[in-house]
N, C-alpha and C positions, 0 to 999 in steps of 0.2 A: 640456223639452216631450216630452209621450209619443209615442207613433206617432201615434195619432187626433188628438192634436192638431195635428202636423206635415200630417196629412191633411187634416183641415178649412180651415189655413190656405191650404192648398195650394187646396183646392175652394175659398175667399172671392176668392183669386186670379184661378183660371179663369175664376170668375162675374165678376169686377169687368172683367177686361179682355175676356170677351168682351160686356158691354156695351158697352165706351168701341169696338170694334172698329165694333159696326152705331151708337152713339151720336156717335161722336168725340169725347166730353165728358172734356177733359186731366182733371179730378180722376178720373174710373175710372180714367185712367189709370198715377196717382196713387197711388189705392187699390191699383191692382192691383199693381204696384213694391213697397208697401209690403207687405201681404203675404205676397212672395214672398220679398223679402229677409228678412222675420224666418224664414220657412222656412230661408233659405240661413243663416242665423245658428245653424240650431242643427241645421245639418248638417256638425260641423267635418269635417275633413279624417280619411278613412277611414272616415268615416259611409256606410250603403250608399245611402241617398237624395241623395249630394253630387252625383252629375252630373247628376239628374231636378232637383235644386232652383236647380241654375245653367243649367240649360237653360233655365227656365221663365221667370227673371230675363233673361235673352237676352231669349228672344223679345218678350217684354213691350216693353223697351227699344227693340229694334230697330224694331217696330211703332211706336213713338211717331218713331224716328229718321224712317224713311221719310216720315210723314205731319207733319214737321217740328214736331212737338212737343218732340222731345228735341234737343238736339246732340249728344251724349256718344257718339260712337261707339266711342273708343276700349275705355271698360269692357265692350261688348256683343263683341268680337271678343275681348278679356282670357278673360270668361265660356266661351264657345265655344269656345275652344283648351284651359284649363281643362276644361273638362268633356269635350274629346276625348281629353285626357291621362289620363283616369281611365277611360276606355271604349278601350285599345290596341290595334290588328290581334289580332281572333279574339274581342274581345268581342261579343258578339251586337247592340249596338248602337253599334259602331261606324262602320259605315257611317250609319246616321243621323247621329251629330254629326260624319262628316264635312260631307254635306250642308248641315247649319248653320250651318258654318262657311264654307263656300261662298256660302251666301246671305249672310251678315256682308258678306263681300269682297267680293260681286259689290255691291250696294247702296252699298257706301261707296265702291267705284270709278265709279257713278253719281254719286255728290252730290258728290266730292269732284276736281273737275274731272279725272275719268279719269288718274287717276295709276296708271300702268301695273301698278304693283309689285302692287298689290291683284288685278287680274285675273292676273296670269303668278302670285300663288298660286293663285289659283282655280282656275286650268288645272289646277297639277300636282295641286292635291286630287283633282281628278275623273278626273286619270289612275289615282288607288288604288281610288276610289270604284266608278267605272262595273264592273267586273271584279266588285266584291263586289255587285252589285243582280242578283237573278235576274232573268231574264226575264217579263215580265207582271205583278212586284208592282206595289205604289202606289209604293215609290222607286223602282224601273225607271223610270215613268213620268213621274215629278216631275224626277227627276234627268238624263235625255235628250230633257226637254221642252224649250218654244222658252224656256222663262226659265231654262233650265237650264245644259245642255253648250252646247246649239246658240248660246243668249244670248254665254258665254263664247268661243267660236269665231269668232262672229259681231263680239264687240269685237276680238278679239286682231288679227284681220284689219285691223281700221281703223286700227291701231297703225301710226307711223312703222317701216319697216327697223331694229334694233336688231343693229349687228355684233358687240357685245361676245359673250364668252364664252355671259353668260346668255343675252343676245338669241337667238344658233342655238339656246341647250338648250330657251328659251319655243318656238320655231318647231319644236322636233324633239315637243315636247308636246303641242301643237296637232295636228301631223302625226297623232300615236299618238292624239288624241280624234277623229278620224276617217278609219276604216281605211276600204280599200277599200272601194266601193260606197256609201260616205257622200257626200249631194252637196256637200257642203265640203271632200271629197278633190283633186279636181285642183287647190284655189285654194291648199289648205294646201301643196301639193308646190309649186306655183309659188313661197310665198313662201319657203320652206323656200331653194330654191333662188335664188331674188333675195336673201335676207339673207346665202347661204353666198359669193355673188359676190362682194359690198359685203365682207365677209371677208377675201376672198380681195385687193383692190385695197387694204387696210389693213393686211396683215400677209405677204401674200405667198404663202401656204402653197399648193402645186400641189393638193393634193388637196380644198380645197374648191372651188377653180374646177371639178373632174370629179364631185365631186360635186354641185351646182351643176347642170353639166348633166345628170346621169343627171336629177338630179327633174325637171329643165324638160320630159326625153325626155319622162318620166313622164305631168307633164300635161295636154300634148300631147298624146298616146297618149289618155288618156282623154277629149277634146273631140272632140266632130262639126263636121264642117265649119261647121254651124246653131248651134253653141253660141257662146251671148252673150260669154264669154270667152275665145274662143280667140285673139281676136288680141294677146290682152295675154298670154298662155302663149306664142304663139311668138315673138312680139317679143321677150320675158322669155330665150327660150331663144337666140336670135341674139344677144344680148347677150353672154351667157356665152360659145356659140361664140368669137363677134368678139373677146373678153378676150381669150379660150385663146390665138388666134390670134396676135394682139400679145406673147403672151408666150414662145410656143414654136414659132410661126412655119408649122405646119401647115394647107397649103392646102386641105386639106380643109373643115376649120373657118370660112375664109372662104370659102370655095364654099357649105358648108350655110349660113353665117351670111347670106349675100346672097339664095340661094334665098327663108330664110324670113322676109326683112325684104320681098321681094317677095311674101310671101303674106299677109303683115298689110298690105301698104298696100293689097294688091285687095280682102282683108274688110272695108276703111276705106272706103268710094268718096266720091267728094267728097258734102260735105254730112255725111257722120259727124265725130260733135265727136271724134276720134282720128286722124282724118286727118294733124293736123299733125305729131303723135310719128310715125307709120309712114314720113310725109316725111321725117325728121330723119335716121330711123336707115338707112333706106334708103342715103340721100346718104353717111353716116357709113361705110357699109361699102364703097361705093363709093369712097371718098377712101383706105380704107385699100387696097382692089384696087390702086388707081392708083401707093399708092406704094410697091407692090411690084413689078407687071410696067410701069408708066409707060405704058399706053396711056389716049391726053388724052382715047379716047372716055368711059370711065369717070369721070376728072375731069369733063367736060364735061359728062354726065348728071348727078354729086353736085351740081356747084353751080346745075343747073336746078330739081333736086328740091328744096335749102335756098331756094332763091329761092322756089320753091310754099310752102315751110312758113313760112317769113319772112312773106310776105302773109295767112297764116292768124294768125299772132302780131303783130297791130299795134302800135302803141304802148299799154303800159299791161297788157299779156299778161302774165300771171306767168313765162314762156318763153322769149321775146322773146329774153332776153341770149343764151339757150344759145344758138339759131340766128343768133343775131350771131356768137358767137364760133366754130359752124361752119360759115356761109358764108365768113366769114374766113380759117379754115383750109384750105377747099379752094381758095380764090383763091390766096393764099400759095404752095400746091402748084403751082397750075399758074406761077405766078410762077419758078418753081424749075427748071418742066419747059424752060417756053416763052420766058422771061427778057421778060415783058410790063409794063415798069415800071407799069402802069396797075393791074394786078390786084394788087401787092404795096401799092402806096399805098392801095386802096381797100382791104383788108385791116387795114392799121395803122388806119383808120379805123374801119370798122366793130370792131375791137378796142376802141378807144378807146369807142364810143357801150353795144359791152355792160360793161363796165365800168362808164361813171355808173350802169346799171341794177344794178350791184353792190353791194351796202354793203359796209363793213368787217364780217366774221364771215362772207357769203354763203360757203354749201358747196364753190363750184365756183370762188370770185371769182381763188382762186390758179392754176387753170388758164389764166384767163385772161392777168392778167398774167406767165405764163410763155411763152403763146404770142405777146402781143405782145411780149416780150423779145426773143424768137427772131425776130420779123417787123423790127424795128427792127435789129439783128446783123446783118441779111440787106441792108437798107439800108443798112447802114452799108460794107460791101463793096463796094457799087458806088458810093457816093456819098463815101467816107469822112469825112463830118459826124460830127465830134466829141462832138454831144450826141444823135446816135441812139444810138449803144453806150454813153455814158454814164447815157441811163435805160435802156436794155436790161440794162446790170447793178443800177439800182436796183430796178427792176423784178423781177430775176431774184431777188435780196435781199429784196426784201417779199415776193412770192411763199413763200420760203422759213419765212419768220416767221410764216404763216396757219393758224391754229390746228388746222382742219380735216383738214390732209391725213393720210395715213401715209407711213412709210417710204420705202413703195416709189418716190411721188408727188417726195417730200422729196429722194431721191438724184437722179434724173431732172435736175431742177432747178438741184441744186446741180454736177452733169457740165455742165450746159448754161451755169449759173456758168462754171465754168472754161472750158467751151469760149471763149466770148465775152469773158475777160478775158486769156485767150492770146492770143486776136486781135490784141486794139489795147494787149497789152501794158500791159493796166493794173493801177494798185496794190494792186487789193483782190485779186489772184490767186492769193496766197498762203493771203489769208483764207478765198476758193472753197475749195481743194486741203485745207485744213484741214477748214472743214466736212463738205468731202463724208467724207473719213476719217471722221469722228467720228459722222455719221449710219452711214455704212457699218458700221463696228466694234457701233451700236445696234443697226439690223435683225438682223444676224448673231449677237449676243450674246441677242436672244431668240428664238434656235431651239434645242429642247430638245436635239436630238443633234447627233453631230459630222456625219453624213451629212447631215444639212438644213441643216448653218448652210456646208458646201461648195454645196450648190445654191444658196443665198439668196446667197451670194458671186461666184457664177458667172451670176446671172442678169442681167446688167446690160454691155450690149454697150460698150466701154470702160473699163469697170471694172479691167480685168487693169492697163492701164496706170499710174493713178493714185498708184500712189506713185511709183514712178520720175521720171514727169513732173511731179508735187510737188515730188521732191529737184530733181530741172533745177532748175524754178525759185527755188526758196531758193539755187540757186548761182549761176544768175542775178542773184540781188539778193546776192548776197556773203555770204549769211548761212550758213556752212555748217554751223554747228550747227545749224542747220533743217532742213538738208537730210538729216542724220542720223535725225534725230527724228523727220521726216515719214513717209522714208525704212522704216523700222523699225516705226512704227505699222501701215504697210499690210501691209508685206511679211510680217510675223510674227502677222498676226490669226487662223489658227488656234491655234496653238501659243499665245500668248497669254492667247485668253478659254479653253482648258483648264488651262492649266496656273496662272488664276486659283484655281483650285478645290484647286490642289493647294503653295500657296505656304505654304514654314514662317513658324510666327508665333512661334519662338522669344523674339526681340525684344520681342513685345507683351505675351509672356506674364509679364516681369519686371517691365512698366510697368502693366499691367490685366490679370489674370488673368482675369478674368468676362468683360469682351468677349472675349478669347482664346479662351475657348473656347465661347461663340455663335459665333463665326465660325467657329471648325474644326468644330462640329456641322453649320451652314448651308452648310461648304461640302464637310461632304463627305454628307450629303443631296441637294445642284447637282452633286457629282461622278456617284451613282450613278445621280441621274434622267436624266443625259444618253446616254440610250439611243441603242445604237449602230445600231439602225435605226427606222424608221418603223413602228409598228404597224399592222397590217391590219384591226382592230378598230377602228372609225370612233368609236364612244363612247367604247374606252377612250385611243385616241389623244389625244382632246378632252382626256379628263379629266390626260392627263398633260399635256397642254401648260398648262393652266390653275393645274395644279399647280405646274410647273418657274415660270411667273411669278409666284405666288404665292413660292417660295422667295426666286427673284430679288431681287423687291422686299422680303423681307425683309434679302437678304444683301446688300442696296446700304444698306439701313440702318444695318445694323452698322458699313460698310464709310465710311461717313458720320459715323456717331459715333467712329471709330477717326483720321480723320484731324484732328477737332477737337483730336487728342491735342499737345501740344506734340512736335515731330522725327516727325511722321508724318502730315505734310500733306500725302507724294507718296504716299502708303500706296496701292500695287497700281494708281497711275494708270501713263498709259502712260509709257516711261522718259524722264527727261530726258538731254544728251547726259552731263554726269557720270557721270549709273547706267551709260550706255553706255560709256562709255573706260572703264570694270575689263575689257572685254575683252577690253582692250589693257595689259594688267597686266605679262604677259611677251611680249611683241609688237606691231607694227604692227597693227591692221585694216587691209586694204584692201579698199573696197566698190569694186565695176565697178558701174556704173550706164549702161541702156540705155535711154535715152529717146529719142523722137521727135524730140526739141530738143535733143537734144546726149548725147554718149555722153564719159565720161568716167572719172575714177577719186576717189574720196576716201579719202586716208589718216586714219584715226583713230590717230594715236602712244600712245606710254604717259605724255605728260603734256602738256598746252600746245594750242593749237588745232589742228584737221581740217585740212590741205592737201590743194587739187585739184589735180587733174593732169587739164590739157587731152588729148583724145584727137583731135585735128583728121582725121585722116588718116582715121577711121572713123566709119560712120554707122549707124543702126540698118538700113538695110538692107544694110549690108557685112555687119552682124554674123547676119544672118539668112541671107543666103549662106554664110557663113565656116561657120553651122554645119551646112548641110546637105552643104555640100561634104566636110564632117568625116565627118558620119554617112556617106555613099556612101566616103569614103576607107578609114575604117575596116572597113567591110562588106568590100569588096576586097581589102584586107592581111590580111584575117582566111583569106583563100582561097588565098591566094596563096602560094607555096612558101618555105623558111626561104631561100635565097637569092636570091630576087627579091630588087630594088629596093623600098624604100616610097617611091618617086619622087614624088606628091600630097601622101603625108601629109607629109613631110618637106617640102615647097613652103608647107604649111598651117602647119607648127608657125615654122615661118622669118616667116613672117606675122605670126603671135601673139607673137612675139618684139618684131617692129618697130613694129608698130601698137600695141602695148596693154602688154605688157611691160614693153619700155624706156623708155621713160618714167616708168615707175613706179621701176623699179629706177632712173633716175638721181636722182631724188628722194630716194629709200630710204640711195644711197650719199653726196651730196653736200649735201643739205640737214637728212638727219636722221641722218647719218652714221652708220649701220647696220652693224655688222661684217657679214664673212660670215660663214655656218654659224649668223645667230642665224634665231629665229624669224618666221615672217611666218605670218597670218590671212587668205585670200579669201574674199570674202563676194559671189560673183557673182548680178546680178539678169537675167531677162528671158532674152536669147536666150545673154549668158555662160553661166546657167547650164549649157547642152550644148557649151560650149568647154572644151577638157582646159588650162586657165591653165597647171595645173602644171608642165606639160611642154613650155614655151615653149622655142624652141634656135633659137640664131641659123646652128648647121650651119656654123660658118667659121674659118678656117684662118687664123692671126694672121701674120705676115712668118720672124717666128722659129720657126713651123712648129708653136705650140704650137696647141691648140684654145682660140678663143673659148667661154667658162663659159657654159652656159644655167641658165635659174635655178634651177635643184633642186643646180647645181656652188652658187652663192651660198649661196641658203638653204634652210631648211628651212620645205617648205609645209605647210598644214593648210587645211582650209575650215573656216568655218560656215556654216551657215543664214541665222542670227541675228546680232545683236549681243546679243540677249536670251540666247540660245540658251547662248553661248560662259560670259557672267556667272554665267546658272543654273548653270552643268556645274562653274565653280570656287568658285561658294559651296557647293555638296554636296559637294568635294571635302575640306571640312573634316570631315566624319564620315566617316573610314575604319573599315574592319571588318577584321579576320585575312583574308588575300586567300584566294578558293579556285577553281579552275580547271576547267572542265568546254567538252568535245568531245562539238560534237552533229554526228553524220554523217546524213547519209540520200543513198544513191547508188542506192535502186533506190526509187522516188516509186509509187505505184498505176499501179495499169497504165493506159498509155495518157494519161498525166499528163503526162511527160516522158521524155525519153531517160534510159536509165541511166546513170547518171556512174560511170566504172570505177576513176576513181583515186580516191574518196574513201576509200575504207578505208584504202589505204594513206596518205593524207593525215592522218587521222586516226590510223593508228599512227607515222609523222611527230610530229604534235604531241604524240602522249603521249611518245615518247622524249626530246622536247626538256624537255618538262613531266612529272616522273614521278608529279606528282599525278594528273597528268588521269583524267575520268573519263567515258567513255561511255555519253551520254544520250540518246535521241532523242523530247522531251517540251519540251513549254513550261517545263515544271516549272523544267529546267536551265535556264533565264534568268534563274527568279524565284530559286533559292535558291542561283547562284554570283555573286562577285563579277567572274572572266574569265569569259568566253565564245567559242569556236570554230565557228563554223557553217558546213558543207561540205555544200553541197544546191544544188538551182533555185532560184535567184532570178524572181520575175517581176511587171514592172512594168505593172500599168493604166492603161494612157493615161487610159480613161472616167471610170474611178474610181478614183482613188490609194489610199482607204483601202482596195481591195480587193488593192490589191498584196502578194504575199505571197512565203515560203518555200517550197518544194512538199515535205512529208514524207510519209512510208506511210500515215498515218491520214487525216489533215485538213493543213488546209495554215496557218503561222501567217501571218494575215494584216495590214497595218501596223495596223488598227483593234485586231486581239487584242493589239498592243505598245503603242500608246497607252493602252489600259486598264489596265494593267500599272503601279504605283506597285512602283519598284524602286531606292531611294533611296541603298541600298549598292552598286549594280551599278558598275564601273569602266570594264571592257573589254570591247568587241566584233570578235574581226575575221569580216567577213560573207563568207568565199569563196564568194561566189554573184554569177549576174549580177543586173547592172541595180539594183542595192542603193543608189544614189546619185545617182538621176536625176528630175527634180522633174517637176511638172506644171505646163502653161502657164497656164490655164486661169481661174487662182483669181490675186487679187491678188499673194499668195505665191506665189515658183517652187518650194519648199522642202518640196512634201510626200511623201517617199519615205521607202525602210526605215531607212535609216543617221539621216535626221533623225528619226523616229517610234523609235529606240531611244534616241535621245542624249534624248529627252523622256521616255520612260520611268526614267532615269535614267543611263543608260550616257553615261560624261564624255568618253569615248575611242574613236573608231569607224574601222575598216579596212572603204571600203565599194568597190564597184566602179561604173563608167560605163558600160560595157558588156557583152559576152557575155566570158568567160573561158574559156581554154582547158585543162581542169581537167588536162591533162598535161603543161602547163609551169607551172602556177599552183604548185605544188608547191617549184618551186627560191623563187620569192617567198617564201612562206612560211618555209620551212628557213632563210633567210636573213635574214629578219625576225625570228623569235621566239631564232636565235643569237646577233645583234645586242643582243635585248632584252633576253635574259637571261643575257649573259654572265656579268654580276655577280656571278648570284645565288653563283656556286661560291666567291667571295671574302666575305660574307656582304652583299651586298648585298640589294636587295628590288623585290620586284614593282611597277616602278611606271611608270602608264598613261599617265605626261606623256612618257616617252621615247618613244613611239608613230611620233609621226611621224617622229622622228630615225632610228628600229629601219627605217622605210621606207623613208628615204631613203639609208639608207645597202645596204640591201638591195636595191636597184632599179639601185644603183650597179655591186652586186657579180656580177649576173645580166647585164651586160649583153650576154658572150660566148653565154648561156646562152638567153636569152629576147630574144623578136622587140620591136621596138618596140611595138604595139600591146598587147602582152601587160606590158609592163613601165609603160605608162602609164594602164593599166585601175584601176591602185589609189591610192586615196585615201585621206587621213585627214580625218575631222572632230573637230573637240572641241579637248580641253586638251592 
C-alpha cells in the first residue's frame, strides 16, 4: 500500500468513527476498526506511521469500550503502550501517548470494578507526563483537568490505606501530583502520612512513624480552623503522635496527642456525624495517660467519653465492636488501679459482645481476643478458675494465628502467651517461649542492617529476658536439650542471621553445585546490602529495604530447595542440640543461666546428655547485686595502693566460689570425672555475664596448711558467646594458612580522644622481641591481611550502642561494626590489650555483643579480651608471660598454635601473681578455641 493510500484509509477511518461517535451506530463503528486496522497491517514495525496507525486503532476501540459496545480492553491498552514505546522521552509526541495511555487506565479502572493497579499506573504516568505539557497548551489543559490528574487524585484518595511497599510509593505520587498550593495538597500529606503509620504498626520501622508525623504537621499547618477537613488532619496526626508515644514512651507526644484529639472533638459538636471517632480517640489517649501516671481522673473521663461514643454506635454500627472493645479496655484499667471486681467482669463482657461483632478474618478481631485473654489472666488471679486462664491461652493462641496482624502486633501477643502460661504453669508454655523466638528471629531478620535489626530487637519491653526464661522452663519440664536449643536461638540472634550470609557451602558444592552457588551469589548480595547504617535519603532508604526483601525471599527459596536435599534438612536452620555439643569437642560447655525462675548452670559434656546443676542459694536478684557490688569493688582496687587489702573483692570472689562455682566443679569432678588442668567453656547469660566466673577462689587455708585450688588452680577457662560461636571458630579452624604475626600499637589517640598510653611502645617492642616476625602496623589493614594479631590501644565500650564500641586509634577509631564487616576467614589470634574489649550489652536478647565477640565472628578462633579498664604498666608483665608460655616451643621446632591460648594465660596469670594486683591479673580473658 502506498502512502496515499495508507492516507485515505486512514481518512475512511476518521470519517467512519466520527459518525458512529454523533451516530452511535456499532457497524461505523465497525467500519471504522476495520479500516484502521488494515492501516495498522501495513505499517509493520519501523514503519514511520506505526505509532499514528496504533493510536488511531486505540482510540477507535476505547470509544466503543466506554460506550459498551466493545469489551476488549485489554488489546486498546496493548495498542497504547505500544505506540508509547515507539514515541521514547524526547520524542515530540511523547507526552501525547502518554496521555493515552492514561485515559486507557483511567476508564478501564472505571468499568472494571476499580481495581486499583490501573489507576496507581495512571498516577505515575502523569508524574512524567505533567512536567512535559507547557503551560496553556491544549494537553496542559486536558491533562490537569477534572478528567484528568485531578479525576486520578481524586480516585486514589478513595482507595483503601495500602501499607505495602508500593502502597507508600502510589501515596508518595499522589503527594508529588499535587504540590503545594494544590487543593488536594493537605488530603494527600494526610494520607501519605496515615498509610506511613499503618507501615510503621506492620513492620516496625521508627522512621516512618516521624515521618508520618512531619506530613500530618504538614496538613495541619495548611487547614484553617473553617476548613471542612481539618478534623480528620488532626485526629490523623494524634494518632501517629499517640503510636510514637506507645512506642518510645515521650510525654510530649501524649501531651500533644491528647491536646489535639481535644480539638477534633470540639470541631465535632454533638450532632456532626464524626462525633463518635473524636469520642473514641479522645478516650483512647486518655486511657493511655492513665496508664502512665495512674491518675483515676483521666481513666474516669476515657470511660465517660467511650460510653458517649458507644450510644452514638448502636447496634448494627459498622463501629460498634471497636468501642466495645475500648470501653472494655479502660474498665479493665481501672479494674487494675481500683481492684473493683464489677469493672473487670463487665469488661470480659463487653469483650465477649465485640467479638460476635467480629468475624473470622476482621482487621482488628485479634486485638480483641488478646485483650480478652489478658482480661480473663487477670481473673484468673484473683479467682483462680481453672478455665478463665485456660481460654485466656486459647485465646491468646487464636489471637496469634489471625492473618491480619504484623510482627510487631504477633510478638506482643505471643510475651502475653507466655506471660499467662508461666502463671498457672501450664503445658503449652514451652510452645509460647518457642513461638515468640521464632516471630522475634522473623521481625529481626527483616531488617536490612545490623543497626536496625539491634533496635527491632531492643524494642519490646521483656524481650531481653526471653530465652533464659525459655531455658528455665525447658528445665523445668526436664527437657534440657531444650533448654540448650531455646537457650541459643535467642541469645545468638545477631551473630546468627549475619553470619547466615557468610556460611561455607563447601559441602553443597559436591552435592549441587548450581544451587551452591545461587546461594553464595544471594548471599553475599544479603551480605553487602545489610548496611551498616540507616540512610538519610527517605526514597533511597525505601528502595533499599524493598530490595534487601526482594533478595530475602529469593535466598529463603534457594534455602528451601537446598534442604529438600537428602542430609540437608537442617541446612542453616537454628542448631539442634547435636550441632551444639561439637562445642564441646575438647571440653565441658558450661552455660550460667539467669532467669527470673531459677538461676542455674547446664553442662553440655563432650558426649551423652546436658546436666543441671541446681543453683539454690542464688537468685537473679543476688545475681544483679553480686554484679554491681563487683563493678564498685573493682573501681576501688583500681585506686587503691599495691599494698592495700582487696578486702570486698576477695569477700565477692569467695562468693562466686560458693554459690555458683562449686557446684559446678563438683559435678565436673565427680559425675563427669574431669581431670584437672583440662579444659572448661563458660557461656554466661544475663547478669553472669558482668561476673569475673573465672576468677572464682575459695581464699582458704586446708588443716595441713596448704591452699584450697580455686578454679583457674583446676582448670583451664575460656568463654564463649555462643554455643554457635565456639562450633563456627573450630570448623574454620580446618583451613589453616602459613601463620603471620603483626603488632598494632596506638598510645597517642587524637587529641582529646583519650589519655596517652605511655607503655604501649614499649609493649609493642615486648612483643616484637618475643615475636621476631612482628610487624608494626597501625591500620585495619593489619587485621585483614595477618593471621595473629596484637592490639595495644583504648578500648571503649558503648553502653547505647554496642556496634559503636570501638578501638581509639590516631586517624578514626576501628569500631565493632568495621570488624563484623570484616570476612577474615584465615585470621587465628587476637590478644586485645585494651579496655572493656569483652563486656556485652544488656539490652538486646543476647548479652554477647562486644569487641572480642565481634572479632571471633569476623573470623578470629582465638581471643585475649579484657572486663575492665587495664592498667597498661602492669599489663605488660601479662603479656611477657603469656606470649613465653605460648611460644616456648617454637625454639624446638614447634608451631604457632591459637588452641594453647587459654593454657599461655593461665599459666601466665599464675606466674605474675608476685608481680600484678589482683584486679589487674583477673581483667583477662580468653574467648574461643
Amino acid at each position: 500500500m502506498v502512502e496515499s493510500e495508507i492516507a485515505r484509509e486512514t481518512d475512511a477511518g476518521h470519517e467512519r468513527f466520527a459518525t458512529y461517535v454523533t451516530s452511535k451506530t456499532v457497524s461505523h463503528l465497525n467500519d471504522a476498526i476495520q479500516h484502521f486496522q488494515l492501516v495498522l497491517d501495513q505499517c509493520p514495525v519501523g514503519h514511520p506511521d506505526r505509532a499514528g496507525a496504533l493510536t488511531n486503532l486505540a482510540w477507535a476501540r476505547l470509544e466503543g469500550y466506554t460506550q459498551n459496545d466493545l469489551q476488549d480492553i485489554d488489546s486498546v491498552t496493548s495498542l497504547f503502550r505500544e505506540a508509547l514505546a515507539l514515541c521514547p522521552q524526547g520524542h515530540p509526541d511523547h507526552p501525547l501517548y502518554l496521555y493515552h495511555l492514561t485515559s486507557a487506565l483511567n476508564w478501564r479502572y472505571a468499568k472494571e470494578n476499580f481495581i486499583a493497579a490501573y489507576i496507581h499506573e495512571s498516577a505515575q504516568l502523569y508524574c512524567k507526563l505533567l512536567p512535559l505539557c507547557p503551560e496553556g497548551t491544549y494537553l496542559d489543559s486536558i491533562a490537569a483537568g477534572a478528567n484528568g490528574v485531578n479525576y486520578v487524585i481524586r480516585e486514589c484518595d478513595k482507595l483503601p490505606i495500602d501499607t505495602s511497599d508500593e502502597g507508600i510509593h502510589i501515596r508518595r505520587v499522589i503527594l508529588e501530583l499535587c504540590p503545594l498550593g494544590n487543593e488536594h495538597h493537605p488530603k494527600a500529606l494526610d494520607k501519605l502520612g496515615w498509610a506511613l503509620r499503618s507501615h510503621f504498626e506492620q513492620c516496625g520501622s521508627i522512621d516512618d512513624l516521624d515521618e508520618s508525623i512531619q506530613r500530618g504537621r504538614e496538613a495541619v499547618s495548611l487547614s484553617s480552623e473553617g476548613h471542612s477537613e481539618r478534623y480528620a488532619y488532626v485526629s490523623n496526626l494524634a494518632h501517629s503522635l499517640w503510636t510514637r508515644f506507645n512506642h518510645q514512651g515521650n510525654y510530649h507526644d501524649l501531651d500533644e496527642a491528647i491536646s489535639l484529639c481535644g480539638e477534633a472533638l470540639r470541631l465535632c459538636p454533638v450532632g456532626h456525624q464524626y462525633r463518635d471517632f473524636t469520642l473514641d480517640n479522645l478516650g483512647n489517649a486518655l486511657f493511655t495517660r492513665f496508664k502512665q501516671c495512674s491518675d483515676v481522673n483521666n481513666i474516669n473521663r476515657a470511660i465517660s467519653l467511650q460510653r458517649e461514643a458507644l450510644t452514638l454506635r448502636p447496634p448494627g454500627h459498622p463501629y460498634r465492636d471497636c468501642t466495645l472493645n475500648n470501653l472494655a479496655n479502660s474498665l479493665q484499667s481501672r479494674y487494675d488501679k481500683l481492684d473493683v471486681s464489677e469493672d473487670l467482669d463487665e469488661a470480659i463482657d463487653l469483650y465477649r459482645d465485640s467479638l460476635q461483632l467480629m468475624p473470622h478474618g476482621h482487621p482488628f478481631r485479634h486485638q480483641t481476643l488478646y485483650n480478652l485473654s489478658s482480661a480473663l489472666s487477670s481473673r484468673f488471679t484473683r479467682t483462680q478458675k481453672s478455665e478463665d486462664i485456660e481460654e485466656a491461652i486459647r485465646l491468646c493462641q487464636e489471637s496469634l494465628a489471625h492473618p491480619t496482624q504484623g510482627y510487631l502486633e504477633r510478638i506482643l501477643e505471643a510475651i502475653e502467651w507466655v506471660r499467662e502460661s508461666e502463671l498457672c504453669q501450664h503445658v503449652s508454655a514451652l510452645e509460647a517461649y518457642q513461638t515468640c523466638l521464632d516471630l522475634f528471629n522473623n521481625h529481626v531478620m527483616m531488617r536490612s542492617s545490623i543497626i536496625s535489626r539491634r533496635e527491632a530487637a531492643t524494642a519490646f519491653y521483656g524481650a531481653r529476658s526471653l530465652p533464659v526464661d525459655a531455658a528455665s522452663c525447658a528445665i523445668r519440664r526436664d527437657d534440657l536439650r531444650r533448654a540448650v536449643e531455646l537457650l541459643e536461638q535467642g541469645r545468638g540472634q545477631q551473630w546468627l542471621l549475619s553470619s547466615r550470609f557468610k556460611t561455607p557451602i563447601e559441602d553443597l558444592e559436591s552435592e549441587n553445585s548450581n544451587l551452591a552457588h545461587r546461594l553464595s551469589e544471594l548471599s553475599k548480595c544479603l551480605s553487602e546490602a545489610q548496611g551498616s547504617t540507616v540512610s538519610t535519603d527517605r526514597a533511597a532508604a525505601e528502595r533499599a529495604e524493598t530490595q534487601y526483601r526482594r533478595l530475602q525471599a529469593q535466598w529463603e527459596t534457594v534455602v528451601a530447595e537446598i534442604r529438600n536435599i537428602k542430609g540437608f534438612s537442617r541446612f542453616l536452620l537454628p542448631p539442634s542440640y547435636e550441632d551444639l555439643q561439637a562445642a564441646a569437642r575438647h571440653g565441658p560447655v558450661i552455660i550460667l543461666l539467669a532467669s527470673q525462675y531459677s538461676c542455674g548452670a547446664i553442662i553440655v559434656p563432650t558426649s551423652g546428655e546436658p546436666l543441671h546443676v541446681p543453683l539454690p542459694s542464688i537468685a537473679l536478684t543476688d545475681l544483679t547485686t553480686l554484679k554491681d557490688r563487683f563493678a564498685r569493688a573493682i573501681r576501688q582496687s583500681c585506686r587503691m595502693k599495691p599494698g592495700e587489702s582487696r578486702k570486698d573483692l576477695i569477700v565477692l570472689l569467695r562468693t562466686v566460689w560458693e554459690a555458683i562455682m562449686l557446684p559446678i566443679v563438683n559435678v565436673l569432678e565427680h559425675v563427669l570425672e574431669l581431670k584437672h588442668q583440662s579444659r572448661i567453656w563458660l557461656c554466661p547469660t544475663a547478669a553472669f555475664t558482668s561476673i569475673p566466673l573465672h576468677a572464682a577462689h575459695p581464699f582458704q587455708t586446708r588443716p595441713d596448711r596448704s591452699k584450697e585450688p580455686c578454679l583457674e588452680d583446676l582448670y583451664i577457662c575460656s568463654y564463649t558467646p555462643t554455643l554457635s560461636a565456639l562450633v563456627r571458630s573450630r570448623k574454620m579452624m580446618k583451613k589453616r594458612v602459613r601463620p603471620s604475626f603483626v603488632a598494632i600499637g596506638q598510645g597517642q589517640p587524637r587529641a582529646g580522644k583519650s589519655k596517652e598510653l605511655l607503655a604501649v611502645d614499649s609493649k609493642i617492642e615486648l612483643v616484637r622481641k618475643l615475636v621476631p616476625e612482628t610487624i608494626n602496623h597501625t591500620t585495619i589493614s593489619g587485621l585483614e591481611e595477618n593471621t595473629w594479631v596484637h592490639l595495644a590501644c583504648h578500648g571503649k565500650q558503648d553502653c547505647e550502642q554496642p556496634y559503636n564500641s570501638h578501638f581509639v586509634m590516631k586517624d578514626q577509631p576501628i569500631t565493632l561494626l568495621d570488624i563484623m564487616e570484616k570476612d577474615i576467614p584465615h585470621a587465628e589470634f587476637a590478644f586485645l590489650s585494651a579496655c572493656h574489649t569483652a563486656v556485652g550489652n544488656e539490652e538486646t536478647p543476647d548479652e554477647v555483643i562486644h569487641l572480642a565477640a565481634g572479632l571471633q565472628f569476623s573470623g578470629f578462633k582465638s581471643v585475649i579480651g579484657t572486663l575492665w579498664e587495664v592498667d597498661d604498666a602492669v599489663a605488660k608483665h601479662v603479656v611477657k608471660a603469656f606470649y613465653e608460655n605460648l611460644f616456648k616451643d617454637l625454639e624446638v621446632g614447634g608451631e604457632m598454635d591459637c588452641m594453647k591460648a587459654a593454657w599461655a594465660l593461665n599459666r601466665a596469670t599464675h606466674s605474675v601473681k608476685t608481680k600484678v594486683l589482683l584486679e589487674q591479673r583477673m581483667v583477662f580473658i580468653h574467648v574461643g578455641v
